[in-house]
C-alpha positions as CSV (number, residue, x, y, z in Angstrom):
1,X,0.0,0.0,0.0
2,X,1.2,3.9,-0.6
3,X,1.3,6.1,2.3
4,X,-2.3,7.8,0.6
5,X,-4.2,4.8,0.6
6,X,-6.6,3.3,3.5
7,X,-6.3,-0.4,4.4
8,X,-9.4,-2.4,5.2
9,X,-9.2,-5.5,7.9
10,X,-12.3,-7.3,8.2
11,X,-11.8,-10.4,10.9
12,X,-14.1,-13.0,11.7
13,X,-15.2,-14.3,14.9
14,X,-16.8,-17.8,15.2
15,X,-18.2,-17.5,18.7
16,X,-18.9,-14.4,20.9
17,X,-16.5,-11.9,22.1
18,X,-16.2,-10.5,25.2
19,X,-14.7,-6.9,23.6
20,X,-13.9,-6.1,20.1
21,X,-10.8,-7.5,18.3
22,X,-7.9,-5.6,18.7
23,X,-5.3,-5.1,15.7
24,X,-1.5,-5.1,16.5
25,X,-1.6,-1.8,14.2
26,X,-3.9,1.6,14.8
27,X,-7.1,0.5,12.8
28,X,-10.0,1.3,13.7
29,X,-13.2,0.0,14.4
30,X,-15.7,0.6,10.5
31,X,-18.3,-1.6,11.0
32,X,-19.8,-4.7,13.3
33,X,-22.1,-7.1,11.9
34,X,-23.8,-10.2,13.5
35,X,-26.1,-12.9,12.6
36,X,-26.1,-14.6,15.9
37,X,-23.7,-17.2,15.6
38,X,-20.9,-15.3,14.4
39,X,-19.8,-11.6,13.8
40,X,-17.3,-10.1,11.5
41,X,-15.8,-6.8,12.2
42,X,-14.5,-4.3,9.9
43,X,-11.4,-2.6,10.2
44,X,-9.8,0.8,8.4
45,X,-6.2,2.2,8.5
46,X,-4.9,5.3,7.1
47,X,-1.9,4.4,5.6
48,X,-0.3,8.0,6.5
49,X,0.6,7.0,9.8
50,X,3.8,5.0,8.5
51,X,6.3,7.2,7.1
52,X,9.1,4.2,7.3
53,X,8.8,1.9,4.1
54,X,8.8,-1.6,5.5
55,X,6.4,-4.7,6.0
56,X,4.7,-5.0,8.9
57,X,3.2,-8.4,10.5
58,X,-0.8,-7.5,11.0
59,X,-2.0,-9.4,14.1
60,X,-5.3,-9.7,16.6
61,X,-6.2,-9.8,19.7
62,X,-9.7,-11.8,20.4
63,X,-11.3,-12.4,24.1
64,X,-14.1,-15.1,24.3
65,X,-16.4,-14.5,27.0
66,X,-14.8,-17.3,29.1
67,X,-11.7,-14.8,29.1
68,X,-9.7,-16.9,26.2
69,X,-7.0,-14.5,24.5
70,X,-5.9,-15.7,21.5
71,X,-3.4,-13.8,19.4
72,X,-4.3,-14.5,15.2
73,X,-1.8,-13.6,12.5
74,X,-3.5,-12.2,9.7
75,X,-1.2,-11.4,7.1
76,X,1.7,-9.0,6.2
77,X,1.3,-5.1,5.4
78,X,3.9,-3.9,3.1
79,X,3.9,0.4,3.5
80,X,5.5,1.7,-0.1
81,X,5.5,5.3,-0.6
82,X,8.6,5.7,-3.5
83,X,7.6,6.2,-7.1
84,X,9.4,3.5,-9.7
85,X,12.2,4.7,-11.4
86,X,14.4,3.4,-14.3
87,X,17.5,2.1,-13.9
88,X,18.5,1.8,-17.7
89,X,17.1,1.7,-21.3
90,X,16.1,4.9,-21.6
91,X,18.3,6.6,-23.5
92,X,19.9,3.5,-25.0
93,X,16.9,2.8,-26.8
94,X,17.9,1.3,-30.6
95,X,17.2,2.8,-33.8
96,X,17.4,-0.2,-35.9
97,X,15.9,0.4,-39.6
98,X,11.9,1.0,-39.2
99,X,11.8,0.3,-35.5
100,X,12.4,1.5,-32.3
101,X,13.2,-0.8,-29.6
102,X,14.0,0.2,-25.8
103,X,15.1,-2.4,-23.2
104,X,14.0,-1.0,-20.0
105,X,15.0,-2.2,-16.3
106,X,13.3,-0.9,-13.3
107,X,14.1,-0.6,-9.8
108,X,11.1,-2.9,-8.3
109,X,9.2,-5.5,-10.1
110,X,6.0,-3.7,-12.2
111,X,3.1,-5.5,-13.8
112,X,2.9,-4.8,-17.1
113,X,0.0,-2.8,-17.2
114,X,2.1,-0.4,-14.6
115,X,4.4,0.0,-17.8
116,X,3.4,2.8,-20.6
117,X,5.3,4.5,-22.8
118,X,4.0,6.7,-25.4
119,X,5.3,8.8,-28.5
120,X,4.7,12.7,-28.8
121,X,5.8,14.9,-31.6
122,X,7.6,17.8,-30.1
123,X,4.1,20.5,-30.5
124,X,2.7,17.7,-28.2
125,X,0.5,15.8,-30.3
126,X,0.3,12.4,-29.6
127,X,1.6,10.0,-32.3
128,X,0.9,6.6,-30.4
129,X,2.1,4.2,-27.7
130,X,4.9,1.5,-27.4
131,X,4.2,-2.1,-27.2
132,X,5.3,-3.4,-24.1
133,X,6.3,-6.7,-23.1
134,X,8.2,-8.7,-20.4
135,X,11.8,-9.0,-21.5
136,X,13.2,-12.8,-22.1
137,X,14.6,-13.9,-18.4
138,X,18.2,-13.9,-18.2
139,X,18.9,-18.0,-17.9
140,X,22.1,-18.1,-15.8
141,X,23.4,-21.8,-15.2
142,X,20.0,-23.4,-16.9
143,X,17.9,-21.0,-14.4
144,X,16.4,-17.8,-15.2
145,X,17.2,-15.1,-13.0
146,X,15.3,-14.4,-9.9
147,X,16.2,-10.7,-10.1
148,X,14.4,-10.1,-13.6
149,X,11.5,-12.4,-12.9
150,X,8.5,-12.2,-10.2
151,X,5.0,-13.7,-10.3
152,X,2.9,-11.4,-12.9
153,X,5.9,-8.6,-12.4
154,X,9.2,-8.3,-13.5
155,X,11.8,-5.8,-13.4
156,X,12.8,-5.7,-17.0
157,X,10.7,-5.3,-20.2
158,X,11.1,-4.1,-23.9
159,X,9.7,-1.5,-25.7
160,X,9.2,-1.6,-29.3
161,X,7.4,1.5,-31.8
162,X,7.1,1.0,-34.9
163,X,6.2,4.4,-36.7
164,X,3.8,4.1,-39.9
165,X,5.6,6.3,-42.2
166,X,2.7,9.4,-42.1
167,X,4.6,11.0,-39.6
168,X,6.1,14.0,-40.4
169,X,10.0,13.9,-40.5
170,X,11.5,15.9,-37.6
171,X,12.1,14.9,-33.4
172,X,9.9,13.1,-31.6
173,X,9.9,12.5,-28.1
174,X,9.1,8.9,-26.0
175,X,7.3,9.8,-22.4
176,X,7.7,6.9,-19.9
177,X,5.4,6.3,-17.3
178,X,5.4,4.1,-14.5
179,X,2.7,2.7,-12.0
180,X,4.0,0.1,-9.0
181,X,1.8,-2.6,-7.0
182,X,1.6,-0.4,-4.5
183,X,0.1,2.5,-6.6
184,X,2.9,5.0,-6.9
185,X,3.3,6.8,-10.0
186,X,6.0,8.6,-11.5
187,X,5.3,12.1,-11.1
188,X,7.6,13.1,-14.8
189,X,7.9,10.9,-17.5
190,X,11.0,10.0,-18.8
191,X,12.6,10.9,-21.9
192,X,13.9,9.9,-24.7
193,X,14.4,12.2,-27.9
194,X,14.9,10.3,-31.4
195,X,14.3,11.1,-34.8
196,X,11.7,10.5,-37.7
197,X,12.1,9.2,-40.0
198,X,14.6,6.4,-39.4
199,X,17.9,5.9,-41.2
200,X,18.9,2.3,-42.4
């Protein structure tokens, strides 16, 4: 989560409580609902309190009415607050005949819908968008590298625009944006300058 968003706990309780759950981080109390045998409780937490980036173990607190405590993991909170950021590509993107391909690498893992990169001409009209895909994982002794590849994220994609030909010869910009897990967005694209049309 970014340090603008709220979390919401909801917890569960299978038999009756003597107080309300209580979370090993400052949520509080939304919403109570019951149905006689059971009553779930809804939970909300302003990410803002947490300025330190870090993941924090979520945990509650339940009393029975017989005076029980039991202590309940409930997952892990990860507070990120840092925009992505490009580590290389940018402006060694390739001008090979036709084509322009960019091999970007991030600082975190993105999903690939976090990944846009679009094409201006330089009066700011939009001339259209890269494709992007996940780059091919770095094998290194017969297994692909852990650092380049996550679960439905990766840190390292490539770009590729392939201009039509209608576009007027002159410079043309690319404007890279970026969008984490955790919902942090560049606040500037990147940029990198080439120009149309290309020779080869």
């Amino acid at each position: 989560a970014n340090a603008s968003e709220q979390v919401v706990l909801e917890v569960t309780a299978d038999e009756a409580l003597l107080e309300d759950p209580l979370p090993t981080l400052p949520f509080i109390v939304a919403d109570v609902s019951t149905d006689g045998e059971q009553s779930t409780y809804v939970f909300a937490l302003n990410i803002g309190w947490e300025t330190e980036e870090r993941e924090h173990r979520v945990q509650v607190e339940l009393v029975d009415v017989a005076g029980n405590v039991g202590l309940v993991d409930v997952g892990t909170l990860r507070v990120d607050s840092t925009p992505p950021q490009v580590v290389a590509g940018l402006t060694e993107c390739a001008l090979d005949p036709g084509v322009v391909i960019c091999d970007f690498t991030f600082d975190e893992p993105l999903p690939i819908n976090g990944v846009r990169a679009s094409v201006f001409g330089f009066n700011g009209a939009p001339v259209g968008t890269m494709l992007i895909e996940e780059s091919v994982l770095e094998v290194i002794d017969g297994e692909p590298n852990a650092d380049t590849a996550f679960d439905g994220v990766s840190t390292a994609f490539t770009g590729t625009f392939e201009p039509t030909g209608s576009e007027p010869p002159g410079q043309y910009r690319l404007a890279l944006e970026l969008v984490d897990e955790a919902g942090n967005d560049t606040t500037d694209p990147a940029v990198f300058i080439f120009g149309l049309p290309i020779d080869g």
